[in-house]
N, C-alpha and C positions, 0 to 999 in steps of 0.2 A: 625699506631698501636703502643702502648708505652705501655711498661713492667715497673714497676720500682719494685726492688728488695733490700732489706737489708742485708747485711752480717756483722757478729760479731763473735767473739769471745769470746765463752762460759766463760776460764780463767778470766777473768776481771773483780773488785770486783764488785758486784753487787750495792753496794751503790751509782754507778756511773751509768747513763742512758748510755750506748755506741748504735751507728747504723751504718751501710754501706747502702749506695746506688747504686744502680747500672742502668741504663736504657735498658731492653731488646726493640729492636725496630725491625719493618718490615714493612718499607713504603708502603705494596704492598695490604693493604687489610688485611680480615680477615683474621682467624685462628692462628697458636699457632705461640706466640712472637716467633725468632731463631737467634736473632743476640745480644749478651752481651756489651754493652758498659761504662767503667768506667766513671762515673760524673767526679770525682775529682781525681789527680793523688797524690797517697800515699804516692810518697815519696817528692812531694812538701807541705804536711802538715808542719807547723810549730813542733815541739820539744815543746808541751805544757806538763807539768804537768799536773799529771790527776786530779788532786783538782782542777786546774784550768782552766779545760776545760768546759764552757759551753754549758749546753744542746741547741740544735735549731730544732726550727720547721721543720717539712717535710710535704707539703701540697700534701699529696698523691695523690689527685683527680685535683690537676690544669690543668695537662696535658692530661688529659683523654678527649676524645669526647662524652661528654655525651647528644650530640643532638636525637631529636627521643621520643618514647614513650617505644620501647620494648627493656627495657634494664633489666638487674637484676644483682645486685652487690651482691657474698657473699662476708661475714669477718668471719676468721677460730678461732677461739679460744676466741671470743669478748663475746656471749651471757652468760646467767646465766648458773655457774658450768662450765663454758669455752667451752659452746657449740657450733656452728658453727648457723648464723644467715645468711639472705639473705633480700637483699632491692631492691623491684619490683616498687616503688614509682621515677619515674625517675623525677617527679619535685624537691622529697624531695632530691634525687643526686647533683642534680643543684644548690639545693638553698646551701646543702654542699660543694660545690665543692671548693671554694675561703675558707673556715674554719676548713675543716677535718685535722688535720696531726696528726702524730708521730713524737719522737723526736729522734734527734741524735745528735751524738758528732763527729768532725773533726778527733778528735784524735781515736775514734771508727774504722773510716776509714780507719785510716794508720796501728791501729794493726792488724783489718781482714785484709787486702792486705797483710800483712807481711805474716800473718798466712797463706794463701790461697796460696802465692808465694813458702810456703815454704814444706806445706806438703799438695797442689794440692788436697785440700778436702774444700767443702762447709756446714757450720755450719749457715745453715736459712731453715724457713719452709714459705711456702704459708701462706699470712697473709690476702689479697684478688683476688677480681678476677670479673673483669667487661665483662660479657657476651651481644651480640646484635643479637637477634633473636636466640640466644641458642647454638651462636659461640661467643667460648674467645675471647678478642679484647686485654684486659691491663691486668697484672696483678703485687701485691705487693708482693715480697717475703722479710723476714729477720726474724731475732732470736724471738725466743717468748720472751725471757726475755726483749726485745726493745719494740714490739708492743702489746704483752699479757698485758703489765703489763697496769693497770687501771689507772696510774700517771701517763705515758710515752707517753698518748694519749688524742686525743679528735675528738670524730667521730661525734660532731655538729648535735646531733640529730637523727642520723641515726638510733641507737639504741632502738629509738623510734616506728620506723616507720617498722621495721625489722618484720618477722616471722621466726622461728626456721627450720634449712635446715633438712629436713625430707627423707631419701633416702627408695626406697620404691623398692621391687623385683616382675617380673611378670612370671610365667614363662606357657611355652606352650608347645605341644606337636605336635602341626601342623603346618606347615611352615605359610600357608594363614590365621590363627590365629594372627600369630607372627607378620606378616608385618601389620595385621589390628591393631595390636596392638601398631606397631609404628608409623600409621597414627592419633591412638585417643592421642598421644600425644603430635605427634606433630601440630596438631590442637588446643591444649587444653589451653586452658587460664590461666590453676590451675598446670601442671604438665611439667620439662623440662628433660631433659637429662643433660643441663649441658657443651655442647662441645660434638658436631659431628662431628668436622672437618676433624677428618682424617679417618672420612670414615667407623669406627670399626662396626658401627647399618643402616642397616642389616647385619647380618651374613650370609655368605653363606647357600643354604638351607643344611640339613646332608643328607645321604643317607642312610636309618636307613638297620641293618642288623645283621643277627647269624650265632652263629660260631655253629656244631655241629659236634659232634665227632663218628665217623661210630661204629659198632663192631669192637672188636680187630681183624687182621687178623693174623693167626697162619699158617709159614710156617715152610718146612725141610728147615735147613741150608743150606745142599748141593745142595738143587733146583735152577735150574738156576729163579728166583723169581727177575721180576723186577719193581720195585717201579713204574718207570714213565710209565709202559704199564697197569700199574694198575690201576695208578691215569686217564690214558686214557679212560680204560674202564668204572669206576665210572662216569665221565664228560660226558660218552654215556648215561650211566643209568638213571643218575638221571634229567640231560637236560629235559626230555619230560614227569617228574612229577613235577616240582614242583610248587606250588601254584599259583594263578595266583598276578601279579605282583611281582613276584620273578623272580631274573637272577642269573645265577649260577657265585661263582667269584674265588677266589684262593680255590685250594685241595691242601693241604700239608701231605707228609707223614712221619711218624716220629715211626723211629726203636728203641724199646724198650729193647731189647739187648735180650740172650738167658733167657731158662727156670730154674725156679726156684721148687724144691717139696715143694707145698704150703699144709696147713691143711687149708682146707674149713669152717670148725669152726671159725679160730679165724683172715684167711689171714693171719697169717704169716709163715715166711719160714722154712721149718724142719730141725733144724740143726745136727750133728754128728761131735761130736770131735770138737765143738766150731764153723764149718763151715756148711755155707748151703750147700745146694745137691742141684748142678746143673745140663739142661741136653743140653750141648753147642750142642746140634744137630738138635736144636728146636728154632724157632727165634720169635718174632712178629711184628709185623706192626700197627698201628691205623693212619687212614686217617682223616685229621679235613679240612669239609669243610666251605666253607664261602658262605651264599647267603645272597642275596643281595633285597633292596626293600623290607623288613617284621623284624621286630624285634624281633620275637617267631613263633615256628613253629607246626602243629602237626606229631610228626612223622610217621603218619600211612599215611601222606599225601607221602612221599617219595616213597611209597610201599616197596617192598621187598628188602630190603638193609641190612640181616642180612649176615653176613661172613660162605664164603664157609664152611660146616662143614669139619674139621680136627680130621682124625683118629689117638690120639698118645697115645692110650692103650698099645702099645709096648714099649715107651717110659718111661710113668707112670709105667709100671713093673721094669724097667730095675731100674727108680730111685729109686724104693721101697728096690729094692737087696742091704742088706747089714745093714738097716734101721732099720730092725726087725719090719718094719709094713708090713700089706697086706692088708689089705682096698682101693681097689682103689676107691670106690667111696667118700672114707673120703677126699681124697690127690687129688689134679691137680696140672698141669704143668704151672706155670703162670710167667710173667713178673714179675721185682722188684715191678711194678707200674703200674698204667694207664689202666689196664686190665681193657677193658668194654664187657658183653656179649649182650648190646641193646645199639641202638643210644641215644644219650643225646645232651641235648643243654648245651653246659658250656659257652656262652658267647652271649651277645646281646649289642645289640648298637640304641637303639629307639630315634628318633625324639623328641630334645629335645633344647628349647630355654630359656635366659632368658633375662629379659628385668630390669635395673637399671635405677630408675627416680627417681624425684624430686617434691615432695608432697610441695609447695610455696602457699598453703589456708592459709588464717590468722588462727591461732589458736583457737581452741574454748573456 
């Protein structure tokens, strides 16, 4: 397997073709080149003038194995408006192979090595990339300004023979959907992925699931009130309703801090003297559970999971003193936030895939 790649440096007047090459290689078979090796060592270039460096060929396809029938080459930046183009014709490969190049300069060589040695960054992009059965085998990287440009090439036809790379998204919502869907592709004669070598298609299935957030629980401060025999009991309760192919997964509980005198009207906090009326004797709680296996639920399916009622009429008075209101039923005692008086669903996570492929039909 042979990678060849171009490096240049942007800097360098444009009126001159400059290119790097490089050989990515892996004796071993398919899948993505991993080893970089330098054609030509840069600092045995000659000290040419740049006027007097001539351009040379690069016969980008000599070294490539282009035996077989199921091969498809794209070129990135070559079609019309600099579109990306792909060649499924593996004899018209063949017949190119010995006449496709790009060009470059010696001297191109030795200022990328300079540059690359000296601020350890790479200035090239994917130029092509020779696929076999829908695994990378070869590929050519370097600067656009080397291989984009129109003068600095000759791709022997190819161009001809090309259809325009077309990326196409599928997406699904049930797993045995999703995998039938990577089998119509990769059966298909018209459509590829492009490189599946490492494995990314199929995705694991998800495990789709909601979050749902209990009634608020309102306790006395000074009760001895404890979270984790709380969340105990809830894992009893709701265990032996929930829907079928639902499992129950994390209960979190999360302390909302004490009470605030809220006006019911408009939810927010009654302030005196600039500051709210707090009543620190008064605390809450909301439990957010997770099940598992359903991505929406109805709550009536939980049954009866609304929170123990709490009597704090004595409380509600006490914060009224001083206020100049007496309406308790205008005013409650509520958290900064987060206060729910029914269960809600705030969060789902549903079965969800997609599928990126490669529409290669001749165009119509």
């Amino acid at each position: 397997m042979i990678r060849l790649a171009f490096v240049t440096v942007l800097g360098v007047a444009c009126a001159v073709a400059f290119g790097l090459y490089y050989v990515v290689g892996n004796t071993g078979g398919g899948g993505v080149p991993a080893e970089t090796v330098a054609l030509q060592d840069a600092e045995s270039e000659p000290d040419t003038p740049i006027g007097d460096t001539p351009p040379e060929k690069f016969y980008f396809l000599r070294d490539f194995d282009l035996s077989g029938d199921d091969l498809t080459m794209v070129l990135y930046g070559v079609g019309e408006n600099n579109t990306d183009i792909a060649i499924r014709d593996a004899a018209a490969l063949r017949a190119a192979q010995q006449d496709a190049y790009v060009l470059r300069t010696s001297l191109g060589d030795s200022i990328a090595q300079t540059a690359l040695r000296d601020t350890n960054t790479v200035v090239d992009t994917l130029f092509a990339a020779l696929y076999r059965d829908d695994t990378l085998i070869a590929s050519v990287e370097c600067p656009p300004m080397v291989c984009s440009a129109h003068d600095g090439r000759f791709l022997a036809g190819l161009a001809d023979v090309a259809v325009p790379l077309v990326a196409s998204t599928a997406v699904f919502d049930d797993y045995t959907a999703y995998l039938d869907g990577i089998a119509g592709i990769e059966q298909s004669p018209y459509f590829q992925f492009l490189d599946n070598a490492d494995g990314r298609i199929p995705t694991p299935q998800i495990t789709p699931s909601v979050q749902v957030t209990l009634p608020t629980l309102t306790i006395a401060t000074a009760s001895a009130f404890s979270p984790d025999d709380h969340t105990a009991a809830l894992r009893a309760t709701l265990a032996n309703s929930l829907p079928a192919g639902a499992t129950l997964g994390n209960i979190t509980a999360r302390n909302l801090g004490p009470a605030f005198l809220t006006d019911l009207d408009n939810g927010r906090a009654v302030q005196v003297a600039g500051a709210p009326v707090t009543n620190t004797g008064l605390g809450f709680y909301n439990f957010i559970v997770t099940i598992n296996g359903i991505s929406e639920i109805d709550m009536s399916a939980l049954g009866d999971i609304t929170a123990t009622p709490f009597d704090d009429t004595a409380d509600l008075v006490a914060a009224l003193i001083g206020t100049g209101l007496t309406c308790t039923d205008c005013y409650s005692l509520r958290p900064a936030e987060g206060f729910t008086a029914v269960p809600r669903q705030n969060d789902a996570r549903p079965e969800a895939y997609s599928l990126t492929f490669y529409d290669l039909r001749e165009a119509p």
